[in-house]
Steps between C-alpha positions, in 0.01 A plus 500: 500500500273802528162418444305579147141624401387459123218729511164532246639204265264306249574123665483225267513152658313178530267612192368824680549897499482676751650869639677488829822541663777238561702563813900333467661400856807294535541377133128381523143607482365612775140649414278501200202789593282729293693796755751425689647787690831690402639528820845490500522268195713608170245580276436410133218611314367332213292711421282236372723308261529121501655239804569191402678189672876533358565243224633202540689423168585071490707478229855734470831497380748744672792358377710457841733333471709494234326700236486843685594706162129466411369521843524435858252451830542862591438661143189272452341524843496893447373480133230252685399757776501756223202258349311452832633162535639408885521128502686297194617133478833483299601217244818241568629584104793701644873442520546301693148320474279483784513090513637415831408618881842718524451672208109589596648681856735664326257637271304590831831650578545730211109645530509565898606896526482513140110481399295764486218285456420132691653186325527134522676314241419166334684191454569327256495187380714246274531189383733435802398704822238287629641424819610893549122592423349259765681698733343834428309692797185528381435817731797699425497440107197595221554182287704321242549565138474248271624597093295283286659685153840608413700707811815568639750256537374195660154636600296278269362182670432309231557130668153390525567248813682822726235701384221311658697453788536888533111502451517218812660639723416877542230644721595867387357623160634358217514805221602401166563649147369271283683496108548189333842528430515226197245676314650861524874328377307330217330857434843700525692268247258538236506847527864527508526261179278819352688784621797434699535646864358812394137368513197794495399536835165492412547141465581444882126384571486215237907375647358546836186357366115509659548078479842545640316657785190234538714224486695576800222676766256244421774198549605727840148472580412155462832398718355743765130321482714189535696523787289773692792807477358800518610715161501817389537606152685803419458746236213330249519613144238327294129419464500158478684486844214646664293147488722371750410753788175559662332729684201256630678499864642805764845535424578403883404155364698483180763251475620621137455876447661745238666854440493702206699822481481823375713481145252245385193725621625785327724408177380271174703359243371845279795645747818301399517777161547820765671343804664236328727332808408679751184332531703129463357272799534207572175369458443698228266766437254341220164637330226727592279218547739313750514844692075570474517083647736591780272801615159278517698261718615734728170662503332192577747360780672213292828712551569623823763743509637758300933537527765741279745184427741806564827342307695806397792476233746830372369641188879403367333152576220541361591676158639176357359272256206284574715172644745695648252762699366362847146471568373715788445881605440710776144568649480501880466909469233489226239206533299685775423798267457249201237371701344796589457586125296248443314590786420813312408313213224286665677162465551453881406631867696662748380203741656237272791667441538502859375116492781403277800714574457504901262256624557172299854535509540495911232217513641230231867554649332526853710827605427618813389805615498693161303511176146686670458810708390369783558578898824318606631492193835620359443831316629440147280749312480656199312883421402573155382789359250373199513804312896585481618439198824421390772461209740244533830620426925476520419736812272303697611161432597358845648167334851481518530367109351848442246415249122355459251316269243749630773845378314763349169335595215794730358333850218622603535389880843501691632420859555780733573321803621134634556394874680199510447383896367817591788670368449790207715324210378708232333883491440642143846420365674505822677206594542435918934440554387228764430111371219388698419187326450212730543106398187384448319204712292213421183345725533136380 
C-alpha cells in the first residue's frame, strides 16, 4: 500500500486543535508532525479543513441476511463512509437472527470483502441461548444484545430467571434496549379501541410511552447493580431516564453507561405533523423537553456516546398506516453533518463531538487500535470541510432505500474524505471500488 500524507489539516482529537500533517503507512499511522516532509508520499492537502478520528457508529442495522430489499452490508457500509463513519457494530435482528455462534461467523462471513467500512456484529440473546452465549470470544465479538421491548421473533428476553443469568455470565458488554413491553401493549389497545389500526402517528410516543421507557432501563439497571454485568443502554429517549446515569466517574470506570442517537437530538414530537412515519422509532421520538434533557446529559457526560440506530425500511414500507409501518430509518450518511449543525449553533464543541462519536465508542467496547489519531494506530479518518454546505436530495442519497428523514433539509458542513485503514474510501462523492473494511478487534 503506497504510503499517504494528509497535509495542513485542522486535527481534532483528545479535546485539542491543532494544524499539522498526518503521514498514512501500511494501513496505519505512521507520523503526527507540525511538517512532515512530502517526499515521495501521495499528497493530500487540506488546506486547513477539519481531521477527525473516523466514527465509530455502535448501533446498525444492515439488514444481511434475509432482508436485503431494504438494505445490505455493502449498501450501508458505503452510505457510512459517505458520513465519515469507518467502524460500526451491527444488530442480531436479521433473518436469520444473530442468536447462535454459527450464525455470528456467518455474519462475519457475509461483511469480509464486502464492507467498506470496519464491522463487528452483536449477539444476541433469548430466553434460550444461554449456553451458546457463554461460549462467545470475548476478543473477536463487540457484545451481546439484549431486547428488553417488543422485537423480532423471539428476541425479547422477558424470563426474568434467564435474564439474570445472561447478566451472570457475560464479561463482554451487555447493551440493551430497554421498553417495557406490557405497558406499550396496554398503551396500543386503548388506542386501537379509539381508532382502529389506523392510529395518528403522532400518538407513537404516548404507545411507546416515556414510563414504558423508565420502567424497563431502570429495572435493566438495577439487575446490572445486582449481579455486577457491565450494561450499556442504547438509544435513551426521555428525561426522567437521565437520573439513572451519572457523570460523577471517568467513563473508563463506568459499569452502566448510555447512548443517545441522533433522531432524538434532532426531531420532537412538533415533527410527527410533517414527517409523519418516517420519523417512527422505536423508542420513540417524544417532546422538546425530553430532547433539551437528552442534550444536558450528553453535555454533562451522563451519556456517553452518540450512534445513528441506522434501521432502514422501503418507503413502500413505510407509507402504511401507523401499526402496519415499521419503526426505523436510515442515518449512518447524515448524523455527522447533523452534528456539525449544531456545532454551528453553539450547542456543542468540535472536541466533544469527537469525545462522543470517536473516542468513547473505542474505549467502552475496548476496540483496539482505532477511535484516536494517534502513532500506531489504524488510520480510519474522516476530513471535513466546515463551511460546505449541502442539500440533501434523491441525487445524493447513498442509502439503498433511496430516501431520508433529513430530504430537503441544507448542511452546513459535509465529508470530503474517509480512509478506512489507510485506504481513501470516500473523496467528495467518489466512492473507492475496493472494500477495505477490516473485522474489528477487542483488548479484553
Amino acid at each position: 500500500m503506497a504510503s499517504t500524507l494528509i497535509k495542513n489539516a485542522l486535527v481534532v482529537n483528545e479535546g485539542k486543535q491543532f494544524q499539522g500533517d498526518v503521514l498514512i503507512k501500511s494501513g496505519r499511522i505512521e507520523k503526527i508532525n507540525e511538517e512532515i516532509p512530502v517526499e515521495n508520499h501521495e499528497v493530500v492537502d487540506l488546506q486547513g479543513n477539519l481531521l477527525l478520528p473516523g466514527i465509530i457508529d455502535d448501533q446498525v442495522h444492515f439488514r444481511e441476511p434475509g432482508l436485503t430489499h431494504k438494505a445490505d452490508i455493502a449498501s450501508e457500509s458505503r452510505a457510512a463512509v459517505a458520513g465519515g463513519i469507518t467502524s460500526y457494530m451491527e444488530q442480531p435482528n436479521t433473518n436469520p437472527q444473530t442468536t447462535t455462534l454459527e450464525k455470528l461467523e456467518a455474519k462475519f462471513g457475509l461483511a469480509a470483502g464486502n464492507s467498506y467500512a470496519n464491522y463487528s456484529f452483536l449477539f444476541g440473546g433469548t430466553n434460550d441461548n444461554l449456553e451458546e452465549l457463554k461460549r462467545l470470544d470475548k476478543r473477536s465479538c463487540s457484545g451481546v444484545k439484549l431486547f428488553l421491548g417488543s422485537s423480532t421473533g423471539n428476541m425479547l428476553v422477558d424470563d426474568e430467571q434467564v435474564l439474570e443469568g445472561i447478566f451472570r455470565n457475560t464479561e463482554m458488554v451487555i447493551s440493551a434496549h430497554c421498553e417495557d413491553e406490557t405497558t406499550i401493549r396496554e398503551n396500543l389497545e386503548r388506542y386501537r379501541h379509539q381508532y382502529g389500526d389506523d392510529i395518528p402517528v403522532q400518538f407513537h410516543p404516548l404507545i411507546r410511552s416515556a414510563q414504558a421507557c423508565y420502567l424497563s432501563s431502570s429495572k435493566a439497571i438495577a439487575l446490572a447493580k445486582k449481579t455486577g454485568a457491565r450494561l450499556h443502554v442504547f438509544h435513551l429517549s426521555t428525561a426522567a431516564e437521565m437520573d439513572l446515569f451519572t457523570n460523577e466517574i471517568p467513563l473508563e470506570q463506568k459499569q452502566i453507561t448510555a447512548e443517545v442517537c441522533i433522531h432524538h437530538l434532532w426531531f420532537s414530537d412538533a415533527d410527527y405533523k410533517d414527517k409523519g412515519t418516517l420519523i417512527k422509532w422505536n423508542p420513540a421520538v417524544k417532546t422538546a423537553e425530553d430532547r433539551d434533557q437528552l442534550w444536558k446529559a450528553l453535555l454533562d457526560d451522563r451519556l456517553d456516546i452518540v450512534a445513528t440506530d441506522h434501521a432502514p425500511h422501503t418507503l413502500e414500507e413505510k407509507d402504511q398506516i401507523y401499526t402496519k409501518a415499521p419503526s426505523g430509518g436510515p442515518l449512518v450518511q447524515h448524523a455527522l453533518p447533523a452534528m456539525l449543525d449544531k456545532y454551528h449553533e453553539g450547542v456543542i464543541s468540535l472536541e466533544k463531538i469527537v469525545e462522543k462519536m470517536c473516542h468513547n465508542p473505542a474505549k467502552l467496547f475496548d476496540i483496539e487500535q482505532r477511535g484516536f489519531i494517534r502513532e500506531g494506530y489504524y488510520a480510519d479518518l474522516v476530513a471535513l470541510d466546515l463551511n460546505g454546505s449541502w442539500t440533501v436530495n434523491k441525487e445524493n442519497i447513498a442509502y439503498k432505500c433511496g430516501w431520508s428523514p433529513f430530504e430537503g433539509h441544507r448542511f452546513k458542513s459535509q465529508v470530503t474524505h474517509t480512509w478506512v485503514n489507510g485506504h481513501l474510501a470516500y473523496d467528495r462523492g467518489n466512492y473507492s471500488d475496493h472494500r477495505n473494511g477490516m473485522r474489528l478487534t477487542f483488548d479484553r
